[in-house]
Residue, then its C-alpha position, 0 to 999 in steps of 0.5 A: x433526557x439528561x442536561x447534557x443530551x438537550x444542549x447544543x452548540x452553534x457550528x455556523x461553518x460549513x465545510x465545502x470540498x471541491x475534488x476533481x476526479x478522473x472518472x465519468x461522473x455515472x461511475x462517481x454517482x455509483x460509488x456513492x450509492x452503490x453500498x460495495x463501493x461505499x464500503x470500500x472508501x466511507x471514513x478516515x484513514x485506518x477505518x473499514x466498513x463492516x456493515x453497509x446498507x443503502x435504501x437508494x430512495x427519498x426518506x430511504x436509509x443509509x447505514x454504515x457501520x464504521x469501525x476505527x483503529x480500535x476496533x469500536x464501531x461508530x454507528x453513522x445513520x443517514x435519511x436520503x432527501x434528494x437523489x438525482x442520479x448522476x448529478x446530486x445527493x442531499x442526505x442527513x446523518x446522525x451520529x454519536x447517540x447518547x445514553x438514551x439513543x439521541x444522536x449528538x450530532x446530525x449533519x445536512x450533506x449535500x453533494x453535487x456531480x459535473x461533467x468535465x471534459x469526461x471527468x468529474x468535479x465533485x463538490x461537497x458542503x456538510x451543514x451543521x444542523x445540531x451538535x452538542x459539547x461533546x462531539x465538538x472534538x470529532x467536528x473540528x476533524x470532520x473536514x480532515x476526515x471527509x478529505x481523508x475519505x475522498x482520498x480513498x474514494x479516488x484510489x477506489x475509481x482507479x480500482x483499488x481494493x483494500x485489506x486492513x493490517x493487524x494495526x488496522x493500516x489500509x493495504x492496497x492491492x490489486x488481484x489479477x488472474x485465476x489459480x494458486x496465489x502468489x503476492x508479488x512483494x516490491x523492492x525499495x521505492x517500489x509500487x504496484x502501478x509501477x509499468x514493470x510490475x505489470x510486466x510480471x503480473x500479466x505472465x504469471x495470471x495466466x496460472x495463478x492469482x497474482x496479488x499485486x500490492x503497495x507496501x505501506x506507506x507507498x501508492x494507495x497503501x497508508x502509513x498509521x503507525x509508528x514502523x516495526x518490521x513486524x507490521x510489514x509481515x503482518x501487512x503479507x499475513x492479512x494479504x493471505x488470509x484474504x486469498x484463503x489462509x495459505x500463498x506463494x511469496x515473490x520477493x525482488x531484493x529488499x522485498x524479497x529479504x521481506x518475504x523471507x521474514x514474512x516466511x519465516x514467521x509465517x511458516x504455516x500460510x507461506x507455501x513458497x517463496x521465490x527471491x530475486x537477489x536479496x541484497x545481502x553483502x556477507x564478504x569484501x565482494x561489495x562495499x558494506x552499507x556505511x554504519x551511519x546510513x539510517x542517520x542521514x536517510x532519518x536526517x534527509x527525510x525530516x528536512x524534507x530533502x526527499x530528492x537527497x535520500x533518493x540519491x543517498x540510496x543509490x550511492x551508498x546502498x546500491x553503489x550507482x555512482x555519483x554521475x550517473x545518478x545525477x543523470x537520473x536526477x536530470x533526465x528521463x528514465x527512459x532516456x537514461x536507461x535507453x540501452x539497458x533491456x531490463x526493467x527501468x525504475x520509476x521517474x525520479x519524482x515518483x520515488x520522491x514520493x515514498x522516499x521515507x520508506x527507505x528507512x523501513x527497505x535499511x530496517x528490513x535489512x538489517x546488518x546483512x549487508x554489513x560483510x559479515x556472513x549470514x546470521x546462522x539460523x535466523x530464517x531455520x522455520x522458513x522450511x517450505x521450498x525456497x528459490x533464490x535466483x540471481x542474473x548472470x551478469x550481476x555483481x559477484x556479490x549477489x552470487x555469493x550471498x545467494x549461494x550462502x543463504x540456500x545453503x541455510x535453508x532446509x529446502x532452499x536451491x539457487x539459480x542464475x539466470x544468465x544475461x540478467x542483472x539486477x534490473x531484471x526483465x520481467x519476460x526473462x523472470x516470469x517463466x521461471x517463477x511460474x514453473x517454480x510456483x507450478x511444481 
């Protein structure tokens, strides 16, 4: 045994994290035992599970095999000492072996179950039992990454599944119904739990498997790298492969401009690809989006004036006039929208949220929404069968633009759904993306 191997350092504070969970806590026991679930939640931000095994007895084995960003597998052991099924888990894991297999670091990890009202308050202390020099770095972190894991944990009892992105980032999704699959590809401030996006998930799982997904950085999907367009597209490609190597793409203004890039650079994995107006602005039929919008959302996000670049987007990129977006501000979705027969955007404080990712929407988009006509062939290899759909009583905008990108692609058609506008109704929408996914 090396010097270095024999030497330990003294760590004295315990971390001790206390999170309620809106689970009973039988459910919450079960994902920490059960090792499909445990392969769902176990480790920080960016990392998966490859392997998982559970010996659910006392002196019985834990192994898990976690793989980081990088793709290195970090080997974490453990020997279960108390299990008192739904209340109480005491294990001890090793990690960090040395040149002559001796774990680096072990950790005493107790974890505690209560019952709140049909909820569940879990409760976990990790003791330091042995730690030398050089793991001091991954300690320092061990209470970033233990939070980090619950947060996972959460999303999994809410029934989150995850594929993980070529950067290695977490994608969160949901996978609804039976046949072909289509994956459903949200618009600006947009995300799967959004009450609209059920309303078209429903419909179409009638026929076909429906991937309902977080772009990311929004709802259960993370945000580990720094944003290329690229990195969406390869978020869309990991969601195919996961449903067999070939899918169907549904796409609602940004998201849909998104699922035509995905197409185009996908050409062999993307079947089809439904648009809901993409938001092109190619003549004087609509305002250009001004040439210093990315600047002020970049200006509004670092200032953390998530509510401003909210409402920047509403005025500028989609021209909701000042008044009326303060209505949003103030009140209700529901009340605001109470006339309206389309779908109703999220509350104000849930676009907050993800309001950063209005910057990846203007990314996406590119400089189509400058007046100018559509690049000539930028999208030439998406040659699968594209439709691009527009409502009747939208702007003329939507329209024309429409009109002009099916007449750039090899095997594109337009049609208008009358009496639609951009908020859509889903009942309206679903119809006529099932018979096009069908055909």
């Amino acid at each position: 045994m090396t010097a270095t191997s024999s030497r330990t350092t003294e760590f004295t504070q315990d971390v001790v994290i206390t999170r309620t969970f809106n689970a009973p806590r039988e459910l919450v026991f079960e994902a920490w035992t059960d090792p499909q679930h445990l392969q769902q939640w176990w480790g920080p931000h960016g990392f998966d599970n490859p392997r998982c095994e559970v010996d659910l007895r006392p002196g019985g084995i834990m192994l898990i095999h976690m793989r980081g960003p990088d793709g290195e597998i970090y080997p974490d052991r453990g020997i279960f000492h108390e299990i008192v099924p739904p209340e109480r888990l005491v294990f001890t894991s090793t990690a960090f072996d040395d040149e002559h297999g001796e774990a680096q670091l072990q950790v005493l990890t107790t974890v505690t179950f209560a019952e709140q009202n049909g909820k569940t308050m879990l409760t976990l202390r990790a003791h330091v039992l042995k730690a030398s020099p050089e793991v001091m770095e991954a300690l320092a972190g061990m209470e970033q990454g233990w939070s980090e894991s619950l947060e996972k944990l959460e999303a999994v009892l809410k029934g989150a599944q995850w594929v993980s992105s070529r950067d290695r980032t977490p994608i969160a999704y949901d996978r609804t119904g039976d046949g072909s699959p289509v994956i459903l590809v949200y618009g600006a401030l947009g995300v799967r739990s959004h009450v609209a996006a059920d309303g078209l998930v429903e419909p179409l799982a009638q026929r076909f498997t429906v991937i309902s997904y977080d772009r990311r950085g929004r709802g259960d999907s993370l945000d580990l790298t720094p944003y290329e367009v690229q990195r969406e597209v390869d978020d869309i490609e990991a969601l195919i492969d996961m449903v067999g190597g070939q899918a169907a793409l549904y796409g609602l203004s940004s998201g849909a401009v998104l699922a035509l890039e995905a197409a185009s650079r996908l050409p062999n994995k993307v079947t089809k690809v439904a648009m809901y107006e993409p938001p092109f602005v190619t003549d004087d039929s609509h305002p250009p989006l001004p040439a210093d919008y990315i600047p002020r959302l970049n200006e509004l996000i670092a200032e953390d004036r998530r509510g401003g670049a909210v409402a920047l987007f509403m005025t500028d990129a989609i021209g909701i006039p000042e008044e009326f977006v303060a209505q949003m501000r103030s009140a209700p979705m529901s009340e605001v929208f109470a006339d309206e027969e389309g779908m109703v955007p999220p509350e104000w404080a849930e676009m907050e949220k993800v309001a950063h990712t209005l910057v990846y929407d203007a990314l996406i988009m590119g400089d189509t929404m400058s007046g100018k006509p559509l690049p000539v062939g930028k999208w030439a290899s998406a040659t699968m069968p594209v439709l691009v759909i527009t409502g009747g009583n939208s702007e003329a905008f939507f329209d024309n633009s429409a009109k002009a990108l099916a007449q750039q692609l090899p095997h594109a058609r337009h049609v208008v759904l009358e009496g639609q506008a951009h908020n859509v109704s889903p009942e309206a929408l679903a119809p006529v993306l099932a018979q096009f996914f069908a055909g």
